[in-house]
N, C-alpha and C positions, 0 to 999 in steps of 0.2 A: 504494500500500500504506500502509495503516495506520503511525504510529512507534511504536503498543505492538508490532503483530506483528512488524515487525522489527526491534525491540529482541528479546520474546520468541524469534526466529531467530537473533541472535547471541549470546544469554543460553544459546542450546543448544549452539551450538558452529558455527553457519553460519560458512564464513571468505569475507571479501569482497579480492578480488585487484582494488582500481579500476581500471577500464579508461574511455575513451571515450566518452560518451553514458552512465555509470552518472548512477546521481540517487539521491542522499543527503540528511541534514536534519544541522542541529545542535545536539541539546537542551540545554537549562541555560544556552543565551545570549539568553534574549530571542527565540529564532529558531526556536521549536515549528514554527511553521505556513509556514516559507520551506523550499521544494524546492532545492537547488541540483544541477548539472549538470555532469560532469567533461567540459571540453570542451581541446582541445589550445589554446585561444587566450586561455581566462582562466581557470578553475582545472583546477589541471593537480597530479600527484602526483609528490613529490621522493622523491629513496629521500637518503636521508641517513643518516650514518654512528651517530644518534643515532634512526634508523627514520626511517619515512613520514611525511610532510605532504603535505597538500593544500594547496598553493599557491594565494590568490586576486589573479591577475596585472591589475594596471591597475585596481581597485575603487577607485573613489570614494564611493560611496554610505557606508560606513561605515569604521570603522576595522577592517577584518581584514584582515592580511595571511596567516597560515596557520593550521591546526588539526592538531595530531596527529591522522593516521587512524583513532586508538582513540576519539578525542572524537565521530569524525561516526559517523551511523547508515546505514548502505547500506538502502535502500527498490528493492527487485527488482524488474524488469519483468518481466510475463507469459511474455514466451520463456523467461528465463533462469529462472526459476520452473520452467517445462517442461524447462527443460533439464537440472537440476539432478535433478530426479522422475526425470529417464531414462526405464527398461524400467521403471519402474513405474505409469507416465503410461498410462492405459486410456481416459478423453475426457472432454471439457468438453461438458456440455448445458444447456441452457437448461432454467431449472423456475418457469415462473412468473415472477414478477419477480427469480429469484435463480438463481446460477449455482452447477451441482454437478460438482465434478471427481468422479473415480472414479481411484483407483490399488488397485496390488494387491501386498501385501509381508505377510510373516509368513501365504503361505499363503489369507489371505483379500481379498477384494475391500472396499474401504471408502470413503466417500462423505463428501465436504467441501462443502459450500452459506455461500454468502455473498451477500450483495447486489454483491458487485463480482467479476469471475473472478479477478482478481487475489489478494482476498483467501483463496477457496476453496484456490486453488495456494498460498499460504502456508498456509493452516492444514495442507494434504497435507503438504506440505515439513516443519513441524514434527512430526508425529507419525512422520514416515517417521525423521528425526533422533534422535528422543526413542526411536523403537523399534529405532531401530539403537546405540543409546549404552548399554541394556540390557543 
């Protein structure tokens, strides 16, 4: 997933609960275009009495040892995307070179296309958000 679109999914109100294998970014350090990955053996999330860090255990490559949870961006996988859509998820098809979900919420059936499916289930996910905060 894109870091505009989800930034624009927590800029709406998406709440991200890190778990295990999520994959986040961290913009404004140098670190746009690095994916990282919550994994139980090297970055791992603290719940501390001052809120959540994301712990980076045993890093040598650079100097970080943690970020506030609010600093990093959660970039969603396709399940959790679907997952998230629920009973509003109708199907993913192939259109050409670009991928179009279909869900159906406020009554009507509506249609997200993107080059990646990842991306179409985020833009679903935003408008199903933006039209449920209405």
């Amino acid at each position: 997933m894109s870091l505009d679109l989800a930034a624009r999914l927590r800029e709406a109100g998406l709440v991200w609960k890190p778990a295990a294998g999520d994959r986040f970014a961290i913009p404004d350090r140098d670190l746009d275009d690095d994916v990282f990955v919550l994994s139980n053996m090297t970055i791992e999330v603290h719940d501390l009495p001052e809120g959540e860090i994301i712990g980076f255990n045993g890093t040598t490559e650079w100097a970080l040892d943690d970020v506030e949870k609010e600093e990093a961006i959660w970039l969603p996988r396709e399940d959790q995307l679907r997952e998230l859509l629920g009973g509003t998820f109708r199907s993913l098809v192939r259109v050409g070179d670009r991928y179009r979900v279909t869900v159906e919420f406020s009554d009507a059936s509506r249609h997200f296309e993107a080059a990646e499916a990842v991306e179409a289930y985020g833009e679903a996910l935003l408008a199903l958000i933006l039209t449920a905060v209405r």
